[in-house]
N, C-alpha and C positions, 0 to 999 in steps of 0.2 A: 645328283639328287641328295636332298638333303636327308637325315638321316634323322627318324624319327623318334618321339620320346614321348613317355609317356609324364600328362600334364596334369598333378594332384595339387587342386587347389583345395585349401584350411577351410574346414567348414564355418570355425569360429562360435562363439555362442553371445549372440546381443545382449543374454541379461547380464553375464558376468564383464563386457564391455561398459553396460552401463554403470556400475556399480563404480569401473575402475572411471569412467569420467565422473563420476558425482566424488570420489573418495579422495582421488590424487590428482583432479583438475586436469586430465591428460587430453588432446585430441583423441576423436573417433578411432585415427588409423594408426596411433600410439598402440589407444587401449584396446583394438585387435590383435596387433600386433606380441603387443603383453599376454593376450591370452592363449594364441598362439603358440608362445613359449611357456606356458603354463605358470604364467607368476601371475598370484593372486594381490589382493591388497595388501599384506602384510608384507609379501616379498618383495613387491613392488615397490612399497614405501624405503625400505634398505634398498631395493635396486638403484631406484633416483637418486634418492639421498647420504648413499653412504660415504662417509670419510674414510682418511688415515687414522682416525681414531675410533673405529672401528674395527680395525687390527687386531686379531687373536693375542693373547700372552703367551709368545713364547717359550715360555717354563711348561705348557701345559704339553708341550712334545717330550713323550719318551726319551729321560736321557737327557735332556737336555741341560739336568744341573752336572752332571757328570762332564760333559763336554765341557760347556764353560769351566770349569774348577780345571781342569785339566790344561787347558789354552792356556788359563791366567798364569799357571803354575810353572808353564813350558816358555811363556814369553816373561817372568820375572828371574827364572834363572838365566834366562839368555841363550836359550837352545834351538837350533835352528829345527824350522820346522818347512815340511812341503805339502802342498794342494795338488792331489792328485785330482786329475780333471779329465774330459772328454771332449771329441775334437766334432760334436756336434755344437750350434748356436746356444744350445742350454747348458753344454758344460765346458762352454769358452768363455760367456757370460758369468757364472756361477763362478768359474776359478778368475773369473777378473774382479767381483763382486768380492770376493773375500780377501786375496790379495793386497787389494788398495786399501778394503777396512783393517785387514791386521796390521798393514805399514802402518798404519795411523796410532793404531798401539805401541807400534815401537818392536813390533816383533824382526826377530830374525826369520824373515819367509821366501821360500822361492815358489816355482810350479813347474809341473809334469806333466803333459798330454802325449797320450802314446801315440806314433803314430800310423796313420789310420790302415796300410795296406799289410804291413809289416806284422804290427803288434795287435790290431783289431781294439776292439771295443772292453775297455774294463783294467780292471789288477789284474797284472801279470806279474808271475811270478820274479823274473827277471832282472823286469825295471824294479820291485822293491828290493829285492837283494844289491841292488846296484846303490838304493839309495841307503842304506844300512850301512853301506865298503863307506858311504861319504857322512857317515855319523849322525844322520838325521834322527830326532828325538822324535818325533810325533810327526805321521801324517796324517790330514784329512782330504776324506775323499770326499769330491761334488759331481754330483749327476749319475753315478757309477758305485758300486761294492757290497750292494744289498745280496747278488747270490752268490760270493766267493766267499763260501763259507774256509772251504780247504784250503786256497793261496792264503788268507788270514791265519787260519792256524800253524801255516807253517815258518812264521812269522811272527807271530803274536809275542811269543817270550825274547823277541828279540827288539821289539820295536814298539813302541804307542802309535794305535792307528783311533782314529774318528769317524765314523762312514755316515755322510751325511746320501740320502738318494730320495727319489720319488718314486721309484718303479714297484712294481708289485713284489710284494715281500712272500720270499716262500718259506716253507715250514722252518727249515733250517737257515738263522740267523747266526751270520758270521760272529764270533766270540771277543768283537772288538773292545777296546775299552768303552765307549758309547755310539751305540744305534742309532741316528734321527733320523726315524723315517716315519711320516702320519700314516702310510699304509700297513703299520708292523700290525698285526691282530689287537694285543694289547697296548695299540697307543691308544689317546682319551681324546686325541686333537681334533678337535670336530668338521673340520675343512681336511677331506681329505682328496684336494685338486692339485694343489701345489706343483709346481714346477721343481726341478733342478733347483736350478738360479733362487726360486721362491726360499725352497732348504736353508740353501745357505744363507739369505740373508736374515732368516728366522735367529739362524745360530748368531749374525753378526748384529740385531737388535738387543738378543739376549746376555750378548757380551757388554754392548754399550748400554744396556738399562742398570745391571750389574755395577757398572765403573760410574755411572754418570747419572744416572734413576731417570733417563727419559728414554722416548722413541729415540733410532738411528731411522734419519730419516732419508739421509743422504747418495747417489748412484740409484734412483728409483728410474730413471731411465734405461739403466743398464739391463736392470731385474728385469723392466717392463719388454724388452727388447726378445729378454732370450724366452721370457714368459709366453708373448707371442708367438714367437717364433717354433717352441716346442706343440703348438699346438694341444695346448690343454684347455682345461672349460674356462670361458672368460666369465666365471660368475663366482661371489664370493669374496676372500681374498683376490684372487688373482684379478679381478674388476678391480676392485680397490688399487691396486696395486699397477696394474698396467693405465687406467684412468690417470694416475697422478704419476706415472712415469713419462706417459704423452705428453702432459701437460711442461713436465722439466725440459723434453725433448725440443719442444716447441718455445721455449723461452731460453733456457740456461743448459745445453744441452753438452755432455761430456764431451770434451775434447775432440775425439777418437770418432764420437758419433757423430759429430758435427763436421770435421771433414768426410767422413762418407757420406752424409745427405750429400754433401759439395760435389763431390763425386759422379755422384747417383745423379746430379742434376733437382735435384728435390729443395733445394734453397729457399725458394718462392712458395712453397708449398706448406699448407699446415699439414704435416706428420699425424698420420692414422694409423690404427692397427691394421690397415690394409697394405700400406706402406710399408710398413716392418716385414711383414710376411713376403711379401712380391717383390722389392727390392734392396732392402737394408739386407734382410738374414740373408739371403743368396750369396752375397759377396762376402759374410763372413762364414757361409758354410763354403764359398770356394777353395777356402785356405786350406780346410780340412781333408778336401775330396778330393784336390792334385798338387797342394805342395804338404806344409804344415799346418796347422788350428795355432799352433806358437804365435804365428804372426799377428792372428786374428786377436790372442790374447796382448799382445805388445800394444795394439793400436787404442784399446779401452782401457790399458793403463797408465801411458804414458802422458809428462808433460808438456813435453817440446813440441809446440807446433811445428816444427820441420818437419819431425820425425812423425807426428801422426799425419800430414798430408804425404809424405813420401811415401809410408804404408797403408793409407785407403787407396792411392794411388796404384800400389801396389795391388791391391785384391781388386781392385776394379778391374783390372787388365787380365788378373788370374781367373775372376769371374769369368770375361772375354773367352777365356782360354777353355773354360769348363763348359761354355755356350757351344763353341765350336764341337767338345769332344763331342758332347752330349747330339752336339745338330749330325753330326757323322755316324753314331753308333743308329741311331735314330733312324735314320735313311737304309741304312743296311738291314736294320732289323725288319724292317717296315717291306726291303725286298725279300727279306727272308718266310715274312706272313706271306706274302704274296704268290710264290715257289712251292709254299706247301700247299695250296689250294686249299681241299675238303677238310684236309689234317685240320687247317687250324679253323676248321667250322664253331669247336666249343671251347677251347681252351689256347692262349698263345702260349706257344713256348719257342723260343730263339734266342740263341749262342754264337759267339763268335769268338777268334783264335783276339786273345791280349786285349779285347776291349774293357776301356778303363774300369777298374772293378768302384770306382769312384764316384761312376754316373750311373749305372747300370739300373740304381733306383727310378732316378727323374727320368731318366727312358720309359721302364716301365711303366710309370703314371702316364707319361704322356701317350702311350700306348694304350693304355685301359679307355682315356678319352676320346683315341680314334676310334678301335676295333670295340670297345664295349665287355672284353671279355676277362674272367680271371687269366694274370698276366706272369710268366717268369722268364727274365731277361739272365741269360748267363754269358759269365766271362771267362772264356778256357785259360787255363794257363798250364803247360808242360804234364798235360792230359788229365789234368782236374778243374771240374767246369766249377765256380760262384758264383750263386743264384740268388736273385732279388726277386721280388713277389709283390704285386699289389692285387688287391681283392677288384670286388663287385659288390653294391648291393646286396647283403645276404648270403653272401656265397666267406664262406669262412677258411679263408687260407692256410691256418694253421693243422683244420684236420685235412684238409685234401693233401698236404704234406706228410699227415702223419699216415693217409693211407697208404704211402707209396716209401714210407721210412726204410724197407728193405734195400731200396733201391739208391739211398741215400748216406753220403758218409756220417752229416750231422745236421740238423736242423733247427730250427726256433722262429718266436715270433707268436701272433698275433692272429686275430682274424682280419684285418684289414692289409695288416704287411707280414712280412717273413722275410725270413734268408736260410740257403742252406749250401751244402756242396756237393757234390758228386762225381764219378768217374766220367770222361765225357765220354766212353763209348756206353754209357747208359741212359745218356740223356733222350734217347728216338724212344727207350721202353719208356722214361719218365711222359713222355710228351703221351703213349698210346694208355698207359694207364690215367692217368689224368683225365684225359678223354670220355674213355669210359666211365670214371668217378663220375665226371659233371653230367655226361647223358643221363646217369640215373639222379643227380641232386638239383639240377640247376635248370627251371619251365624256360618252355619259351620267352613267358613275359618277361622272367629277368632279366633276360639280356634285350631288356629297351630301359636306356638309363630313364630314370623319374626329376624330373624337376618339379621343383615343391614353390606351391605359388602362396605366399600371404595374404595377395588382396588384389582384386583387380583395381586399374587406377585407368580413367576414361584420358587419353593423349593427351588431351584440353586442359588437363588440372594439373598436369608435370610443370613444376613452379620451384623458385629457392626456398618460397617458402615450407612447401613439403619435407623438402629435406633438413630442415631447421628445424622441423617439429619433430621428425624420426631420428635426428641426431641425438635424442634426450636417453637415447637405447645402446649409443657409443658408450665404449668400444666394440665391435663386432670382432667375434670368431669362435669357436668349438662352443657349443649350448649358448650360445646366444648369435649366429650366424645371421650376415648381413640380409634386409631385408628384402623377399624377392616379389618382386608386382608384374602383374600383367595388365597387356592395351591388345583389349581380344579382335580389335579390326583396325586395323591401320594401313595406310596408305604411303611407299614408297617413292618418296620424290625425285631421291639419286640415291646413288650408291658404285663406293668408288674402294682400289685395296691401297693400303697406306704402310708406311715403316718402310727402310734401305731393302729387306727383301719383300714387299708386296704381299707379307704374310699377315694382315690383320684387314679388318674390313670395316669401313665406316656407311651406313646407311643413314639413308636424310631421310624425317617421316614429316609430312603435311600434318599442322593441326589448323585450327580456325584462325589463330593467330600470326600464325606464321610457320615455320617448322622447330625439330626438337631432333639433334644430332645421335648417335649411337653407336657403338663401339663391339664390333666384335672381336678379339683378342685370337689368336692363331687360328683365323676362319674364312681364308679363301677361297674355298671354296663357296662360297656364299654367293661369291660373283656371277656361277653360272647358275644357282637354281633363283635368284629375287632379282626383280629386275623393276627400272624405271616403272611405275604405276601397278606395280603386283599389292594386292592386300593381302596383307600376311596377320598372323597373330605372334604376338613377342612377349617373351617372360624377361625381368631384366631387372637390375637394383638400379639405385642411384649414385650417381657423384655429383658433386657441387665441382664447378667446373672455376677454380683461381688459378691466377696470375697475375703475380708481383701486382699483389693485397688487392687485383678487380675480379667481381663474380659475376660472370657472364652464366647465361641461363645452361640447367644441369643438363649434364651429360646420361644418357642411359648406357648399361654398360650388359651388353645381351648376354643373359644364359641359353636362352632357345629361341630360334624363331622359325615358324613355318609358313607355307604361303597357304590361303586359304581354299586356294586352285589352282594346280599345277599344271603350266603347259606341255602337252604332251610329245615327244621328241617321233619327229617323221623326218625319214631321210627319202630322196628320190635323187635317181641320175642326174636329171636336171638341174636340182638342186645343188648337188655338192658339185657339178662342173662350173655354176657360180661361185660357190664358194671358194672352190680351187682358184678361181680368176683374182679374187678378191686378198686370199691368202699370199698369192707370187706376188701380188700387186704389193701388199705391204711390205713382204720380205725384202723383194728386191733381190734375190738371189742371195741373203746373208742371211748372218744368224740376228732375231730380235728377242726382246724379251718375251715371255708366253703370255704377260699384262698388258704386253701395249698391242700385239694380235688382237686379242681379247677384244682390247678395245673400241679396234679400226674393225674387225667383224661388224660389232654392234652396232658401229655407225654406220657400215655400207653392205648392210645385209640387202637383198631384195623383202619388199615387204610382204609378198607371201610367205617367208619361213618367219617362222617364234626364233625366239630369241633361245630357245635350248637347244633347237634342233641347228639351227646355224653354229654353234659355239660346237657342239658333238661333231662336227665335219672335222674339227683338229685332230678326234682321235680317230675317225679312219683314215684321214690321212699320214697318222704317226705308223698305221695297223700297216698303210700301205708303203711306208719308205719314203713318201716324199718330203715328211721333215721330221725332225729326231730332236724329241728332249733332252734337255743335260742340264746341269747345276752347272751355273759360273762359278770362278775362284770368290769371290764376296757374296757366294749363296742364291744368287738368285736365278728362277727358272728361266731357261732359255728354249729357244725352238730352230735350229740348223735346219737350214733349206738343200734338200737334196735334187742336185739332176738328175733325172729320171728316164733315159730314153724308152720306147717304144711302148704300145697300149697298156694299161693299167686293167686290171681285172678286179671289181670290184666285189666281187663273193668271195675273195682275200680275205675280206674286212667281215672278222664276227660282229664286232659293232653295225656295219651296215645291213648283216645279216639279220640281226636284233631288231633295228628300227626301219626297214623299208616297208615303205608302202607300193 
């Protein structure tokens, strides 16, 4: 059964669309669109049209002549200097972004990223004493050092530090020799979105306007990469900025970047902010989450093509690796919701002994997308559980953590993520107080996730050329988020599960013309509730659908879909001892996949049963023994046929029990 959502469609307002098509020439479903995101003409006219020379002056960041004068003065005497970095995409980017620009001054420069299970996130005290014993003159930090106020001071008279960051600045500013951060209280910078990556290359403009009186206009790829990929507002700077990094990506694209497209298989393809997100930054956050971020930094700075294809090579396989932890921890967890029944009615919480503390995050998201609930995935280690957290809708992580802070060794974060730690023989009280938190803060309705629709769009009118006209809106992600449409009655023509394990699902819909393909992304389940001639309603953005430079008609790429009458699941004796005939028939006494069952069901059902109630015969037959799922070694679902001697009783089966008629 598919699982419901609640469907908010944009009410929009026609006078303020009209305005924006008589002002900026835009299509109808442009300038809904635009309004939508609440940009008016003015902003609109900058959203279209802005340049690289619409670029902030970097002097107007706090700090920022101090820093410069300091670099200048540290790369003229010849002193060696380090970039302390972070082993996420924005502070792997950022420390490669600055690296390369200060080589090019002639600096004596290396880089630092701690790593990530050992040392955690930030200055440690350690690593900078370690770098002091090797005579380093001046560090700057990227992505990282805005609240170590303390590790700075205990350092400060011994070291020149720089702390470039983007995170939220607290009361207490570290005492470094210069601050850049647009978030400080008293900075004037009027773009206060910035990235990491964004930081540093502000600092690395203001050193080249400095020496050279123009823009550095150069690695805008790179910026644009980690920019994306930090998930900050793509409006403002960071549009500017990621628009004309695409644009380098897609023409003259770094070294580094250009064999991981390779990689990635993306060669053929024009490079989007959708791209970056879903498969470029993965591979370089692999490096961070199970080996090093080092590596990730080598491959965006280096020149030798050997040595950047041996190293994209390299994280594509580490990716590989990170797939797999992540596909294992994922399964376990997933049996672990399951074990606890009622327990995990309002809140998930599920631990397990040495799971990689690495994935633990993208478990949990993926977790939030099954079950719908606030999420905390922990990883024991020698009886101290780390805990990662993804929200809901509304439901704010940070304080449901801080109700339960007693219980907790330490904590932080966010209302949409956190992390924390705990004793693990306290994690069952964590799980019941949590519990009780959300019965009293979190209604019913919340937990029905919301898809947000833009605009309805009739089957018939899905064209290249729509998505030509709405591409004027790229790049899409955080405040300006790809646009999503609905085809409120459609008709299913096929629909089949696709990719090495059978985990995505492609539906074919009938239009007047012909049909219009679509993509559901880890959604197999979709197989058993929509079926050949079901009408359903689908909320879904668009792709333009190339390959090597041909554009075959777009792709829909589903957020929701539902059927617009659902067949009702009846089981009878009769029935399922069809079924059973039809089941050994395909097995043949061995094990087959659980897709291609599936499949051979639907062909040789009897035509008195629906197509739900046939496909539900697998699970009282799993209820009753006679065939057993399992994961093969390459992941995919299987179904063991079990010999069964003597009568079967079928009030065994709580499913049969559920749907007999």
């Amino acid at each position: 059964m598919i699982k419901k959502k609640r469907w908010r469609l944009c009410e929009g307002d026609r006078e303020k669309e009209n305005i924006l098509i008589r002002e900026l020439g835009v299509n109808p479903i442009v300038a809904k669109l635009m309004v939508n995101r609440h940009i008016d003409v003015d902003e609109g006219r900058k959203f279209l049209q802005s340049s690289l020379s619409d670029l902030l002056d970097p002097f107007t960041l706090k700090d920022m002549d101090v820093a410069v004068s300091l670099v200048q003065e540290t790369i003229e005497k010849h002193k060696p200097i380090v970039i302390y970095g972070d082993y996420d995409v924005d502070g792997i980017t950022a420390t490669s972004v600055l690296y390369r620009f200060l080589k090019k001054l002639g600096a004596d420069v290396t880089y630092y990223i701690p790593e990530r299970q050992s040392e955690g996130y930030g200055l440690n005290l350690e690593a900078l004493e370690h770098l002091i014993e090797r005579e380093t003159s001046l560090v700057i930090t990227v992505d990282c050092g805005i609240s170590s106020y303390d590790i700075v001071e205990a350092v400060r008279d011994r070291i020149d530090m720089i702390i470039t960051d983007h995170h939220t600045a607290p009361d207490l500013i570290p005492r470094a020799k210069a601050v850049i951060n647009h978030k400080q209280k008293d900075c004037p910078y009027k773009d206060k979105n910035l990235s990491g990556v964004g930081v540093a290359f502000k600092l690395c403009q203001a050193l080249w306007l400095t020496k050279h009186g123009e823009w550095y206009l150069d690695d805008l790829d790179i910026v644009a990469l980690g920019t994306v990929a930090d998930v900050v507002p793509l409006v403002g700077e960071n549009r500017i900025i990621v628009k004309a990094g695409l644009e380098k990506m897609n023409s003259q694209p770094n070294l580094g970047i250009k064999k991981l497209i390779d990689v990635a298989g993306l060669h053929e393809r024009t490079i989007t902010s959708g791209h970056i997100g879903f498969t470029l930054a993965p591979r370089l956050n692999a490096a961070g989450r199970v080996t090093h971020a080092t590596r990730a930094v080598e491959l965006l700075v280096t020149d030798d093509g050997d040595i950047a294809e041996a190293i994209a090579e390299e994280l594509n396989e580490t990716n590989r690796e990170r797939q797999e932890l992540e596909r294992n921890i994922h399964e376990l967890a997933r049996i672990d919701v399951a074990n606890q029944g009622h327990k995990a009615d309002y809140v998930t919480v599920v631990a397990g002994e040495e799971w990689h503390p690495g994935v633990i995050g993208i478990v949990a998201s993926r977790l939030v997308e099954e079950f719908y609930k606030p999420t905390l995935v922990i990883s024991i280690h020698d009886g101290v559980g780390k805990g990662s957290c993804r929200s809901i809708d509304g439901f704010n992580m940070y304080d449901a953590l801080k109700s339960c802070e007693d219980l907790l060794l330490q904590f932080g974060g966010h209302s949409a993520a956190a992390g924390f730690s705990i004793d693990a023989n306290r994690i069952d009280e964590l799980r019941e107080r949590l519990t009780e938190y959300c019965k009293k803060i979190v209604t019913a309705e919340e937990y029905i996730p919301v898809v947000t629709i833009d605009a309805e769009l009739p089957v018939d009118d899905i064209d290249v050329d729509i998505i030509d006209r709405v591409s004027a809106l790229e790049p899409y992600g955080m405040a300006n988020s790809t646009p999503i449409f609905a085809v409120m009655e459609a008709t299913v023509q096929d629909i089949m599960l696709m990719g090495q394990l059978k985990n995505h699902c492609k539906v074919i819909f009938a239009t007047s013309n012909g049909t219009v393909d679509a993509i559901a992304w880890n959604r197999p389940d979709l197989f058993k509730s929509i079926f050949v001639g079901s009408v359903v309603k689908v909320a879904f953005s668009l792709q333009k659908n190339e390959w090597q430079g041909m554009v075959s008609p777009p792709q829909l790429m589903i957020q929701a879909i539902e059927p617009l009458t659902e067949e009702p699941i009846k089981l009878t004796t009769e029935g399922l001892r069809q079924m059973y005939v039809i089941v050994k028939q395909s097995m043949r006494g061995h094990s087959q996949s659980l897709y291609n069952v599936e499949q051979d069901i639907l062909r040789r059902k009897p035509a008195d049963q629906n197509n739900r109630s046939a496909l539900t015969s697998i699970d009282v037959f799993k209820e009753l023994g006679i065939v057993e799922e399992y994961t093969s070694d390459d992941g995919q679902l299987m179904l063991r046929w079990n010999a069964i001697e003597g009568k079967l009783d079928l009030v065994t089966s709580v499913t049969f029990l559920t749907y007999s008629v």
